[in-house]
C-alpha positions as CSV (number, residue, x, y, z in Angstrom):
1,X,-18.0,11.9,-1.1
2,X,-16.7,15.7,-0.3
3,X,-14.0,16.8,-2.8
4,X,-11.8,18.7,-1.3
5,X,-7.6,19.1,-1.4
6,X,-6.9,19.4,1.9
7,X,-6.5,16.6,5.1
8,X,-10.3,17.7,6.5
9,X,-11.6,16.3,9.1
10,X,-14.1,19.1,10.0
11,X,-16.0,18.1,7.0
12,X,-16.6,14.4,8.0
13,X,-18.4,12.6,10.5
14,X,-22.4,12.7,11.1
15,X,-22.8,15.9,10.3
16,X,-21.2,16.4,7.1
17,X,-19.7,13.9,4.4
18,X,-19.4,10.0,5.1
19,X,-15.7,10.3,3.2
20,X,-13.3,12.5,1.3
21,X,-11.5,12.3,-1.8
22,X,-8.1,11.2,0.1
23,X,-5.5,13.9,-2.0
24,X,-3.2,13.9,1.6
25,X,-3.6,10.1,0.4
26,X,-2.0,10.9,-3.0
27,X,0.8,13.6,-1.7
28,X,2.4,11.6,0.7
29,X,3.0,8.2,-1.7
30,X,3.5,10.7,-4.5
31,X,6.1,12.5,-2.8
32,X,7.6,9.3,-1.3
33,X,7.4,7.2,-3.9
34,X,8.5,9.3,-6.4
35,X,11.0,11.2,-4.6
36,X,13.4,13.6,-6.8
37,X,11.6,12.6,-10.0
38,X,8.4,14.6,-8.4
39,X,6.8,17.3,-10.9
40,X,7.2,21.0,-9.4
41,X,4.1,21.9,-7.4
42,X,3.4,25.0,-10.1
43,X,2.6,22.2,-12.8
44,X,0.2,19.6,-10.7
45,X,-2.9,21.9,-10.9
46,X,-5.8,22.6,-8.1
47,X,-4.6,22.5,-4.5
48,X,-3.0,19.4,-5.2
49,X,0.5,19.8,-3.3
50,X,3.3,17.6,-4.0
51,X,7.2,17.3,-2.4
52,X,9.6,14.6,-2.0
53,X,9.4,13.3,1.1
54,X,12.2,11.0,3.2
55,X,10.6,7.7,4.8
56,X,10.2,9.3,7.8
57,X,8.6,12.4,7.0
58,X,6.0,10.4,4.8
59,X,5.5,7.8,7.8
60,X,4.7,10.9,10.1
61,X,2.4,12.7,7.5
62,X,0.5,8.9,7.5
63,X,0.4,9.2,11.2
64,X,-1.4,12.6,11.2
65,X,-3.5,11.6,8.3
66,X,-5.2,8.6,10.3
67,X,-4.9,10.7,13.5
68,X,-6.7,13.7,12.3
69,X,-9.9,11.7,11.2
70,X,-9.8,9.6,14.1
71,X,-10.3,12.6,16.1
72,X,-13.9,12.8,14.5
73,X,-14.7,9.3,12.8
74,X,-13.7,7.1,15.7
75,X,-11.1,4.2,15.8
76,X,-11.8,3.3,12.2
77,X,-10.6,6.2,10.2
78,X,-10.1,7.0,6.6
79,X,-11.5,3.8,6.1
80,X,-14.4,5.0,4.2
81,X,-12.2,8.2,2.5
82,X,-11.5,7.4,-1.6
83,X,-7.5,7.0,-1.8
84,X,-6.3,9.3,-5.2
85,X,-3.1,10.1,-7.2
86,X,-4.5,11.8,-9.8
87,X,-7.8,13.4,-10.7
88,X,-9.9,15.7,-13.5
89,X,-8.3,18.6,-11.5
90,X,-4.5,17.3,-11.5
91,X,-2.0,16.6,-13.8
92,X,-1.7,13.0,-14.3
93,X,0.1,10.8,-11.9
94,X,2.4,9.6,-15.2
95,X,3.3,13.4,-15.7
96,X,4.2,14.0,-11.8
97,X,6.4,11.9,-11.5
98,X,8.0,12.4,-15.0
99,X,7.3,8.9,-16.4
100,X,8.9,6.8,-13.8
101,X,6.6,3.6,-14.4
102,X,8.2,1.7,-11.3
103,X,7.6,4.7,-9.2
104,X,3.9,4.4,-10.0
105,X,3.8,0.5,-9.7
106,X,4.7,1.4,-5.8
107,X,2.3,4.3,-5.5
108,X,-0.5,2.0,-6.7
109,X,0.5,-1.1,-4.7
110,X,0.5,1.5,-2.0
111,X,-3.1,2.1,-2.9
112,X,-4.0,-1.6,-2.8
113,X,-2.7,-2.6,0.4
114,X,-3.6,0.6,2.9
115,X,-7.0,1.1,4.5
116,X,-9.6,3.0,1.8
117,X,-10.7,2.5,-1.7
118,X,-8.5,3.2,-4.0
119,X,-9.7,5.2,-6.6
120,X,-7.8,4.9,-10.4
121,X,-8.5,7.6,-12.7
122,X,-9.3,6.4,-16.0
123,X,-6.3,5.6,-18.6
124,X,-4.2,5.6,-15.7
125,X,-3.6,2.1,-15.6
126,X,-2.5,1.5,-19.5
127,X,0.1,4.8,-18.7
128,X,-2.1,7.8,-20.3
129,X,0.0,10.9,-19.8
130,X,-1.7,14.7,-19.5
131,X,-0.5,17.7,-18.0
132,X,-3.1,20.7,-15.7
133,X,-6.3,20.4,-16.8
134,X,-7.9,20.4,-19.5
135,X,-4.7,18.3,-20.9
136,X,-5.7,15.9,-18.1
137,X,-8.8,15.2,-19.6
138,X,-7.5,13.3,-22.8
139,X,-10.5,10.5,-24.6
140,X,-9.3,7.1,-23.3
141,X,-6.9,5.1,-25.9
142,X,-9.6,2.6,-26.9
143,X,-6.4,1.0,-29.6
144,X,-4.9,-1.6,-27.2
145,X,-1.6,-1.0,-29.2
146,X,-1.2,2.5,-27.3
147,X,-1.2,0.6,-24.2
148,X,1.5,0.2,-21.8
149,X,0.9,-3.8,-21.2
150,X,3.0,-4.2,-18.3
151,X,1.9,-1.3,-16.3
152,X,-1.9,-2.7,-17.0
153,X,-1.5,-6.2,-16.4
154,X,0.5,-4.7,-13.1
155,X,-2.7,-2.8,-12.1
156,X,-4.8,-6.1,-12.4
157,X,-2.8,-8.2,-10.5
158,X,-2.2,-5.4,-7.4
159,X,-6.1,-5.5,-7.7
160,X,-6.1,-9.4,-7.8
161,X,-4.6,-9.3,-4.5
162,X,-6.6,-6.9,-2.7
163,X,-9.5,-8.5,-4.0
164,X,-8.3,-11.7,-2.7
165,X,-7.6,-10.9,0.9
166,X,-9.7,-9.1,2.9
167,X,-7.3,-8.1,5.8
168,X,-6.3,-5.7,2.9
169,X,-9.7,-4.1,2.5
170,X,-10.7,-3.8,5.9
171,X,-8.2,-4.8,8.3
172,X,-6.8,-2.5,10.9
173,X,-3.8,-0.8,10.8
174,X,-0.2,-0.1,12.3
175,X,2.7,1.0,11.4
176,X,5.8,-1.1,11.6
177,X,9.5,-0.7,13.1
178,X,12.0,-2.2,10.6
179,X,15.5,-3.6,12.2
180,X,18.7,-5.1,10.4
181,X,19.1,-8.4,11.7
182,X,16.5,-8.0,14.6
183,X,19.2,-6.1,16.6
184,X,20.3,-3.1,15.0
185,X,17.4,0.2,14.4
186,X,17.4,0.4,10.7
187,X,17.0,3.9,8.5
188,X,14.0,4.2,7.5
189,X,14.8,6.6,4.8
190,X,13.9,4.5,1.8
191,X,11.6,1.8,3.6
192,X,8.2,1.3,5.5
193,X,6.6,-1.1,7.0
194,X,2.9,-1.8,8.3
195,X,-0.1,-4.4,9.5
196,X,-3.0,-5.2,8.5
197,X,-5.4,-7.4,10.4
198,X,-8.4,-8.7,11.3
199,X,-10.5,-11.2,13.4
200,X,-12.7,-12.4,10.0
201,X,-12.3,-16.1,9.0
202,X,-10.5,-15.8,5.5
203,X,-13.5,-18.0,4.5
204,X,-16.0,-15.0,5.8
205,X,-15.8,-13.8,1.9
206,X,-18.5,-10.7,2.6
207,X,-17.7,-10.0,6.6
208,X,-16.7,-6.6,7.3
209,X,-15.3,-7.5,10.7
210,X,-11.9,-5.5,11.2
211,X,-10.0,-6.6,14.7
212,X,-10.9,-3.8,17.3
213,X,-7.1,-3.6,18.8
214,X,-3.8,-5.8,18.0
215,X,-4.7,-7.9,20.5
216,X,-7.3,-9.5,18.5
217,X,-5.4,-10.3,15.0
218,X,-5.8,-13.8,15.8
219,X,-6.8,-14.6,12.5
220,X,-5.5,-13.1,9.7
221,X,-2.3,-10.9,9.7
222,X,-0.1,-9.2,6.9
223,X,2.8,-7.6,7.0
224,X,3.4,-5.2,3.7
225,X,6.8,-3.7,3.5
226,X,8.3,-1.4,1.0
227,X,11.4,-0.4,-0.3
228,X,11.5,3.0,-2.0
229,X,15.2,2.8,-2.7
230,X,17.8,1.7,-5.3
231,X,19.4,-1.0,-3.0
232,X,18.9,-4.5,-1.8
233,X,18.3,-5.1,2.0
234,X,19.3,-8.0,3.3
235,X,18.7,-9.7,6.9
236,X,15.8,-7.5,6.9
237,X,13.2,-8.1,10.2
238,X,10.2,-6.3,11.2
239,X,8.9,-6.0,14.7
240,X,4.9,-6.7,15.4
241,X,4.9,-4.4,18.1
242,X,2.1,-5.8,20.8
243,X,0.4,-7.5,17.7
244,X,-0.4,-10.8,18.9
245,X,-0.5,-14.3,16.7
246,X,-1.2,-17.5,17.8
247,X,1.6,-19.6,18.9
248,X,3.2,-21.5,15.4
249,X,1.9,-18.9,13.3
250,X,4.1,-18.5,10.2
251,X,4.3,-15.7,7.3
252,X,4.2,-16.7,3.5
253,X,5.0,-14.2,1.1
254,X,2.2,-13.6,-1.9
255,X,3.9,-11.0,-3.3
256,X,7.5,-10.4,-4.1
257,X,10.5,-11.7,-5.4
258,X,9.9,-15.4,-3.4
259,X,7.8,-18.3,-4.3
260,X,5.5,-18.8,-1.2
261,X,7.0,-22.3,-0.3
262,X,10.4,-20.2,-0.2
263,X,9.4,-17.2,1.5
264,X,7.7,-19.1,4.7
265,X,9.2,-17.1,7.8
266,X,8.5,-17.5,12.1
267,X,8.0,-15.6,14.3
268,X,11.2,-15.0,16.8
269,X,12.7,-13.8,19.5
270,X,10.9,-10.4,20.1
271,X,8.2,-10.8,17.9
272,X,9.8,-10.3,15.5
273,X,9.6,-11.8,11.6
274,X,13.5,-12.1,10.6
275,X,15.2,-13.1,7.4
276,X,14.0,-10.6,4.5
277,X,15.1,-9.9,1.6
278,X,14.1,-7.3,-0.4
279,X,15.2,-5.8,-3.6
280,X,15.4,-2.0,-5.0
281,X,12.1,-0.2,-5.6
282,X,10.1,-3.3,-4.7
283,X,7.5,-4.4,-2.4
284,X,6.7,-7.5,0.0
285,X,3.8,-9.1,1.4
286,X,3.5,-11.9,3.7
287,X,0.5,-13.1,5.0
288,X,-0.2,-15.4,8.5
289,X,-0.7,-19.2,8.5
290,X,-1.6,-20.7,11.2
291,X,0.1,-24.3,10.2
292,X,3.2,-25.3,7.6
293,X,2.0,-25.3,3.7
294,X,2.1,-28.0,1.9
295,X,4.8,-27.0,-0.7
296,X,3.7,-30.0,-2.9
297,X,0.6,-27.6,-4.2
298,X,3.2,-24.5,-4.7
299,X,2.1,-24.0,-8.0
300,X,-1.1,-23.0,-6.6
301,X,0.1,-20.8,-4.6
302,X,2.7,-19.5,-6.8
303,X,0.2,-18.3,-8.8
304,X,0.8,-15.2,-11.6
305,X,-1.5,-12.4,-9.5
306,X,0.7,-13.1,-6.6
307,X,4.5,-13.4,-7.5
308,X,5.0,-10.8,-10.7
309,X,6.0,-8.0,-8.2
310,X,7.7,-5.1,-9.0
311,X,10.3,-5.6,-10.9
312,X,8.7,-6.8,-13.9
């Protein structure tokens, strides 16, 4: 793994490094993410750059990202390339973005549900705080007491889910157009929406088997949306572009503000999921099913990892 600042595609492929340390990773949901309450770039440290960025500006700079790899690593990009916020040579995450704790809940469920390993740096996860190295570099708080709880236990279950679905690890990837009430083009300013899929059996547990175009998402499907902004959307629906799921296919949300059994949507006219809701600085996650649930085992599927999103 190559560290270097910069997006850098001339150092991959079979002649150089098999992955990067992602920072472009770390800008763009940084920047996003974090929005106005972003650290100036003098105080980050390294090469590390870092500016507020409108939804559409970060959903380009994702574009080019996956793009410029692509260009030397094939279809698969940046899959491979170690997604970071912070590092020894940056101020911590915490710091950046001037202790805004739900700002980096969605940076790291950002982290958990896009192609690439994500990559925490230690004593991020119970909220240590450090400014340009060597302040960075503080001994881990080994007294539990020091710990911020929540942000922890939020850590563990964003990992819980990755863990648990492997269209999140190694499914393929595409960006999503976001609609009010299926008709109307939506501003994208505060939101952004994307697929993951793959042609894998959920029971495939080791498989790495990611679906070669949309075409073949058959299987195993999520949508993960975000919502970077202080208001609640309503009559929310996101187009699946040519992504194509078998016929009765529904979405269940695992993650958000609804119980699965609540959150079960269709697929309608357009191909289009309609009828979300979703609530200020929050994030949803609905997954494909290729028959109804049985509601009757919802406190399975209601399960902690799953529906503390958030807001907590």
């Amino acid at each position: 793994v190559g560290e270097v600042f910069q997006l850098a595609p001339r150092w991959c492929g079979d002649h150089c490094f098999d992955a990067l340390m992602n920072y472009p990773f770390g800008s763009l949901g940084l920047g996003f993410f974090g929005d106005t309450e972003l650290l100036s770039d003098g105080g980050v440290g390294g090469d590390y750059t870092v500016h507020p960025l409108d939804g559409h500006t970060f959903a380009e700079g994702i574009h080019h990202m996956h793009s410029a790899y692509a260009e030397v690593e094939g279809k698969r990009p940046t899959y491979l390339h170690m997604n970071v916020l912070d590092s020894h040579d940056t101020t911590r995450a915490l710091d950046m973005l001037k202790g805004d704790v739900m700002a980096i809940k969605l940076c790291v469920f950002f982290q958990m549900t896009m192609p690439g390993p994500p990559m925490i740096y230690y004593g991020d996860e119970v909220g240590v705080v450090g400014g340009r190295d060597p302040d960075n570099r503080r001994a881990f708080p080994w007294d539990t007491a020091s710990w911020n709880v929540d942000l922890h236990n939020f850590y563990r279950q964003s990992i819980a889910l990755r863990r648990a679905h492997r269209v999140l690890r190694v499914g393929g990837y595409q960006q999503l157009e976001l609609r009010y009430d299926g008709v109307e083009p939506l501003d994208q300013d505060k939101l952004h929406a994307f697929a993951r899929w793959s042609t894998c059996s959920p029971s495939d547990a080791h498989s790495e088997c990611p679906g070669d175009s949309m075409s073949d998402a058959g299987l195993d499907v999520a949508i993960v949306i975000f919502n970077a902004g202080i208001e609640t959307i309503n009559d929310l629906a996101v187009g699946l572009s040519d992504l194509e799921v078998a016929e009765g296919t529904v979405f269940v949300s695992v993650w958000g503000e609804e119980t699965a059994c609540k959150g079960v949507l269709g697929i309608g006219e357009g191909n289009m999921v309609k009828g979300i809701r979703l609530g200020p600085r929050s994030a949803l996650v609905l997954l494909s099913q290729e028959r109804a649930i049985d509601c009757s085992q919802e406190s399975e599927l209601d399960s902690e990892m799953f529906t503390s999103g958030l807001g907590i």
